[in-house]
ROPA-315405 format. One record per residue (C-alpha): residue number from 0; residue in three letters; x, y, z. Coordinates in steps of 0.05 Angstrom, whole numbers, plus 32768, in hexadecimal, padded with zeros to 4 digits. Example, Ala and Ser with C-alpha at 12.3 -4.5 7.8 and 13.67 -1.06 7.14 Angstrom:
2
PT	k	r	c1	c2	c3
PT	0	ALA	80F6	7FA6	809C
PT	1	SER	8111	7FEB	808F
//
This chain:
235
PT	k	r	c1	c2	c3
PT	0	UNK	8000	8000	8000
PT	1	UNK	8017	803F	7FF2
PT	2	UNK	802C	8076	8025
PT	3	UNK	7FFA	80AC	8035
PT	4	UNK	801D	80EA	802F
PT	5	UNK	7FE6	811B	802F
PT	6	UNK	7FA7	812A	805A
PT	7	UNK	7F72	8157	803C
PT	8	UNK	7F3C	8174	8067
PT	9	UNK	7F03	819C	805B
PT	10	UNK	7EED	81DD	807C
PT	11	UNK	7EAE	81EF	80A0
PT	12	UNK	7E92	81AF	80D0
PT	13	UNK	7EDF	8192	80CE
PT	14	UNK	7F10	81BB	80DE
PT	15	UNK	7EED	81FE	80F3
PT	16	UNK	7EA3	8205	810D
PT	17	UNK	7E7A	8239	80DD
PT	18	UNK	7E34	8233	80FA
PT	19	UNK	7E20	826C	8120
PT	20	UNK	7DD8	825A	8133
PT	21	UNK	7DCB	8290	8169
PT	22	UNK	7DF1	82C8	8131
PT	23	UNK	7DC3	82AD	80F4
PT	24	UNK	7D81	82B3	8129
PT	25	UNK	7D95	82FD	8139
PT	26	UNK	7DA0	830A	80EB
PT	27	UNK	7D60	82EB	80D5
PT	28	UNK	7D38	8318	80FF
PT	29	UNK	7D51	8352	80DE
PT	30	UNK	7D29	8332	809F
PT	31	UNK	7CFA	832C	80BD
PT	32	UNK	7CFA	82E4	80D6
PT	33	UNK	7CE7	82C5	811A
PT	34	UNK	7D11	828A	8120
PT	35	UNK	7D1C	8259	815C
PT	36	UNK	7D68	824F	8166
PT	37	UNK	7D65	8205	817A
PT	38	UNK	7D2C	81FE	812A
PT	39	UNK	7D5E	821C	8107
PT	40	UNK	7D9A	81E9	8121
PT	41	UNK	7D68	81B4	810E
PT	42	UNK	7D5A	81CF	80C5
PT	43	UNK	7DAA	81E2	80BE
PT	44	UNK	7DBD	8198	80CA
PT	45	UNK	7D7D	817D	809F
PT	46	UNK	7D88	81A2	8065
PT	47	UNK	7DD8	8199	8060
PT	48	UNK	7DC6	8153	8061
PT	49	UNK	7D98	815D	8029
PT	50	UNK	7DC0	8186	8001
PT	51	UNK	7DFA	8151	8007
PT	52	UNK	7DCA	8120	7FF4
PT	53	UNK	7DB5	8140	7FBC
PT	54	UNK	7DDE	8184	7FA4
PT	55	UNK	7DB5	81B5	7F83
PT	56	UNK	7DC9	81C8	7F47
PT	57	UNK	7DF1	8207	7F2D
PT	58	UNK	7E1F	8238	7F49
PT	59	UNK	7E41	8238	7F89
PT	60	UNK	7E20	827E	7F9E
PT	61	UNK	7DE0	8264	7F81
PT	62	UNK	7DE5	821E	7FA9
PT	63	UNK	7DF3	8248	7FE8
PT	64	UNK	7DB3	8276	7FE1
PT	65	UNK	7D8F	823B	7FD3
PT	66	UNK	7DA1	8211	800F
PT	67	UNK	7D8D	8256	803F
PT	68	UNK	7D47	825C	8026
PT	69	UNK	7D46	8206	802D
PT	70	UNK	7D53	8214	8072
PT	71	UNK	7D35	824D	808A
PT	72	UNK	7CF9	8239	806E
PT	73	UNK	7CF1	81F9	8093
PT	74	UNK	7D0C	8223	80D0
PT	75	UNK	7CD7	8250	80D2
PT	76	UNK	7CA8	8219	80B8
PT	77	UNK	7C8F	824B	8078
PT	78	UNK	7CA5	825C	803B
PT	79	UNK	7CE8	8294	8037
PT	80	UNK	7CEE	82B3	7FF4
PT	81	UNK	7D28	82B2	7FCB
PT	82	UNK	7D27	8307	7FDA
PT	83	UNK	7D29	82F9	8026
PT	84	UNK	7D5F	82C4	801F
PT	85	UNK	7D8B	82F5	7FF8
PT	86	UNK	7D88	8323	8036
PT	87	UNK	7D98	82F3	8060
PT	88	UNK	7DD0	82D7	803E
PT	89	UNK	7DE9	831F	802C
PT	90	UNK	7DEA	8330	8079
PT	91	UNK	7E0B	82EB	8091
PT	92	UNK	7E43	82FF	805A
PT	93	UNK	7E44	8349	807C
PT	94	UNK	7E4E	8335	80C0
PT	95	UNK	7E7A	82F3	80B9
PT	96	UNK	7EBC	8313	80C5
PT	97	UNK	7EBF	82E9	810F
PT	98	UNK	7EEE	82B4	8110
PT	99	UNK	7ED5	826A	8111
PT	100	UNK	7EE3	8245	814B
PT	101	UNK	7F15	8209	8142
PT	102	UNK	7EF5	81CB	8153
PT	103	UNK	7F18	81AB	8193
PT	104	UNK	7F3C	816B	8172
PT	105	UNK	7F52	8190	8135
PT	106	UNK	7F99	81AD	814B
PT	107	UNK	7FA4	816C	8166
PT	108	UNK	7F97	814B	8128
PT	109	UNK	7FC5	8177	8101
PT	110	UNK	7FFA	8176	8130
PT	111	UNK	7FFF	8127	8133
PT	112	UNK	7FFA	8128	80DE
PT	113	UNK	802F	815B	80D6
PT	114	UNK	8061	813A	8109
PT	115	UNK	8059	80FA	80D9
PT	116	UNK	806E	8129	80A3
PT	117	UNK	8032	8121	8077
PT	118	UNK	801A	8163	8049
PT	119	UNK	7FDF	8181	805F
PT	120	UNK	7FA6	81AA	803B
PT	121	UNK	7F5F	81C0	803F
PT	122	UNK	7F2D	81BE	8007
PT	123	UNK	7EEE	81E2	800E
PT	124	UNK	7EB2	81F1	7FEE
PT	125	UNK	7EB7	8244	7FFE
PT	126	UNK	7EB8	828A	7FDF
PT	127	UNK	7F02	8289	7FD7
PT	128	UNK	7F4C	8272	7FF2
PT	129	UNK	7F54	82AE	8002
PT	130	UNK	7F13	82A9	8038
PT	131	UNK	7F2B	8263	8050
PT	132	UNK	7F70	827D	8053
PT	133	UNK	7F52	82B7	8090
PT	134	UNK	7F2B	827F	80AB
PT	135	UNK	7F65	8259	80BF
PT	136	UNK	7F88	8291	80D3
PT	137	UNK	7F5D	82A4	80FE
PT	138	UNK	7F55	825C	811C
PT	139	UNK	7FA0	825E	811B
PT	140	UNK	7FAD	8223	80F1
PT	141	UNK	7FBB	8241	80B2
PT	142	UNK	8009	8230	80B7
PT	143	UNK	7FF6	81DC	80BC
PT	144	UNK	7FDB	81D9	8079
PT	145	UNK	800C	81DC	8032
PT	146	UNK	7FD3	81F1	7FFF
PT	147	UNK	7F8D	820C	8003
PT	148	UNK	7F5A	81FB	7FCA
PT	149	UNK	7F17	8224	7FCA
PT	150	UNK	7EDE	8214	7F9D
PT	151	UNK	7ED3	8264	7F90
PT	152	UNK	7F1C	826E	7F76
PT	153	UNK	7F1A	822E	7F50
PT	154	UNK	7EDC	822E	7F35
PT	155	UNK	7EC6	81EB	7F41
PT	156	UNK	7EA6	81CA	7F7F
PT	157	UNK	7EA5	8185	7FB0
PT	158	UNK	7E81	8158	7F97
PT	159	UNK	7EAA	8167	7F51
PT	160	UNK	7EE5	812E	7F62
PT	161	UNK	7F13	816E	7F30
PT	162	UNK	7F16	819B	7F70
PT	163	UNK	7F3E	8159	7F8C
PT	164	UNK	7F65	8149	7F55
PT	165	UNK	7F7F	818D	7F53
PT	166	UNK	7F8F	8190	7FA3
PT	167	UNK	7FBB	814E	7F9B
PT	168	UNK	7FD4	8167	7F5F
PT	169	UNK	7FF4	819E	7F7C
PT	170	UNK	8009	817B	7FBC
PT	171	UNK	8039	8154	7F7F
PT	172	UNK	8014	8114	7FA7
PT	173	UNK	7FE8	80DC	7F87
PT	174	UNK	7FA1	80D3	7F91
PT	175	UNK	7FAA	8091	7FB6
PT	176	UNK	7FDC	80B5	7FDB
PT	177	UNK	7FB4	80E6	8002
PT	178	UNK	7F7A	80E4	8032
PT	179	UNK	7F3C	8110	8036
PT	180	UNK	7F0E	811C	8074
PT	181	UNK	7ED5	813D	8078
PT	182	UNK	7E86	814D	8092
PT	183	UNK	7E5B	8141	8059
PT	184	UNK	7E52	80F4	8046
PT	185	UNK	7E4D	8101	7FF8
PT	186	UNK	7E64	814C	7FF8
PT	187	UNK	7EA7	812E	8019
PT	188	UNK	7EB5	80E4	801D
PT	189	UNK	7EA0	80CA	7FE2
PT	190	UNK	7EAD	8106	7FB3
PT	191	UNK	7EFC	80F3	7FCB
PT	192	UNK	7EF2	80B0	7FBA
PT	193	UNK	7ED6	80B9	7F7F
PT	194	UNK	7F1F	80E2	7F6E
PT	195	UNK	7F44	80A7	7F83
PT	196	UNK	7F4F	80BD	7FCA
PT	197	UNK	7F4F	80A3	8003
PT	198	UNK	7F10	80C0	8030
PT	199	UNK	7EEF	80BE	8073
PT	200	UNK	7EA8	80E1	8085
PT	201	UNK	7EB1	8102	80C7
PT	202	UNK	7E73	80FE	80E6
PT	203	UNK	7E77	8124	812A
PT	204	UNK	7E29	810D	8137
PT	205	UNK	7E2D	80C7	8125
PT	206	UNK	7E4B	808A	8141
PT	207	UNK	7E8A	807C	811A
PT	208	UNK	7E71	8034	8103
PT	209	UNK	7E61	804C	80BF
PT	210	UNK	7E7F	8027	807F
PT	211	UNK	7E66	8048	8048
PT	212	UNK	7E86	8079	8045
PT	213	UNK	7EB5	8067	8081
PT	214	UNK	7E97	8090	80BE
PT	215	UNK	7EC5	80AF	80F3
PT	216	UNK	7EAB	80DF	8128
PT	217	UNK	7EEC	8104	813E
PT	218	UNK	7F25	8121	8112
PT	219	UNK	7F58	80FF	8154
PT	220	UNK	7F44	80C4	8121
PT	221	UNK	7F5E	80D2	80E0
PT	222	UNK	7FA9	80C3	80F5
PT	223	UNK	7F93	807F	8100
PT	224	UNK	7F6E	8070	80CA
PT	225	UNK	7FAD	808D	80A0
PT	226	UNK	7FD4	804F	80BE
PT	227	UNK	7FA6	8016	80B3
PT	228	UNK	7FA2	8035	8069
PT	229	UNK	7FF1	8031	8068
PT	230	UNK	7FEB	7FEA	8085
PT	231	UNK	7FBD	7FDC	8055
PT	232	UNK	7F84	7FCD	807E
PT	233	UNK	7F31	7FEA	806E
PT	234	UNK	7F0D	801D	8092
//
């Protein structure tokens, strides 16, 4: 089996955590929608599930306008129009200059990886490098990670196995060289696979004994599961 000489992560729900449920319930009021804090964690989860599922097709911006009114309107159990999701997606991109907090096990994680000298990088389905660059900055990781690959400077998304070709690529690594954890089942896992990566879906929520895709449900795993690739072992 080959060595695994580079471990790809996602963003958002992996490394950093982007919801902001009590921030989005304060912002939705000022368009002019009463929404319970603990409905709209409920919808959040539902429809990311969903959309994973499922994508909706189009563009990037389009998907992301898309998957607001999907969840606000289940949130506030009527329909939200495509005009009141466009204010509230325009004010969540006014006010979300607050850093993301770093999920507990993810230093950790890179820490053990980069002491067994194995390239790291994030790919993420975002507005720009330049935006997940700040991000983990701000989380004060950014230094871990050897290249950055956004779907708004590339120009193509996860589930599109390219946006992985072209992170390994420019690692100088092979696809069955390099390891990709992520969130989202489909989004994630088996978008990687389907590149010829290696992939785990880190499910922070479940119980870790899925198989299809491989389910883990803390990134203190992935180091692990790195070996019994090496030793030629399944997930």
């Amino acid at each position: 089996m080959p060595r695994i000489r580079a471990v790809l992560f996602d963003l958002g729900g992996t490394l950093v955590d982007e919801r902001n449920y009590a921030g989005w319930v304060e912002l939705a009021r000022t368009c002019c929608l009463d929404v319970d804090p603990d409905a709209l964690a409920r919808a959040f989860v539902e429809v990311e599930q969903e959309f994973d599922e499922a994508p909706p097709a189009g563009a990037p911006g389009a998907t992301r306008l898309n998957f607001w009114r999907a969840t606000l309107s289940r949130a506030t159990e009527r329909d939200v129009g495509d005009a009141t999701a466009k204010r509230f997606l325009t004010a969540v991109r006014t006010t979300d200059d607050q850093p993301y907090p770093l999920f507990s096990d993810a230093r950790r994680c890179l820490e053990r990886l980069r002491g067994e000298r194995r390239k790291l990088a994030v790919v993420s389905n975002s507005t720009s490098e330049a935006r997940v660059r700040w991000i983990l900055d701000r989380a004060g990781i950014v230094d871990y990670f050897a290249r950055v690959v956004s779907s708004g400077t590339e120009g193509v998304a996860k589930p599109d196995p390219e946006i992985f070709r072209r992170a390994v690529g420019r690692l100088h690594v092979r696809p069955d060289e390099a390891f990709y954890v992520g969130n989202l089942a489909n989004t994630d896992a088996r978008a990687a696979r389907s590149a010829g990566l290696h992939s785990v879906w880190l499910n922070r929520d479940g119980t870790g004994f899925g198989s299809d895709p491989p389910e883990i449900t803390s990134l203190l795993e992935v180091p692990l599961c790195v070996r019994l690739i090496e030793a030629g072992s399944s997930l």
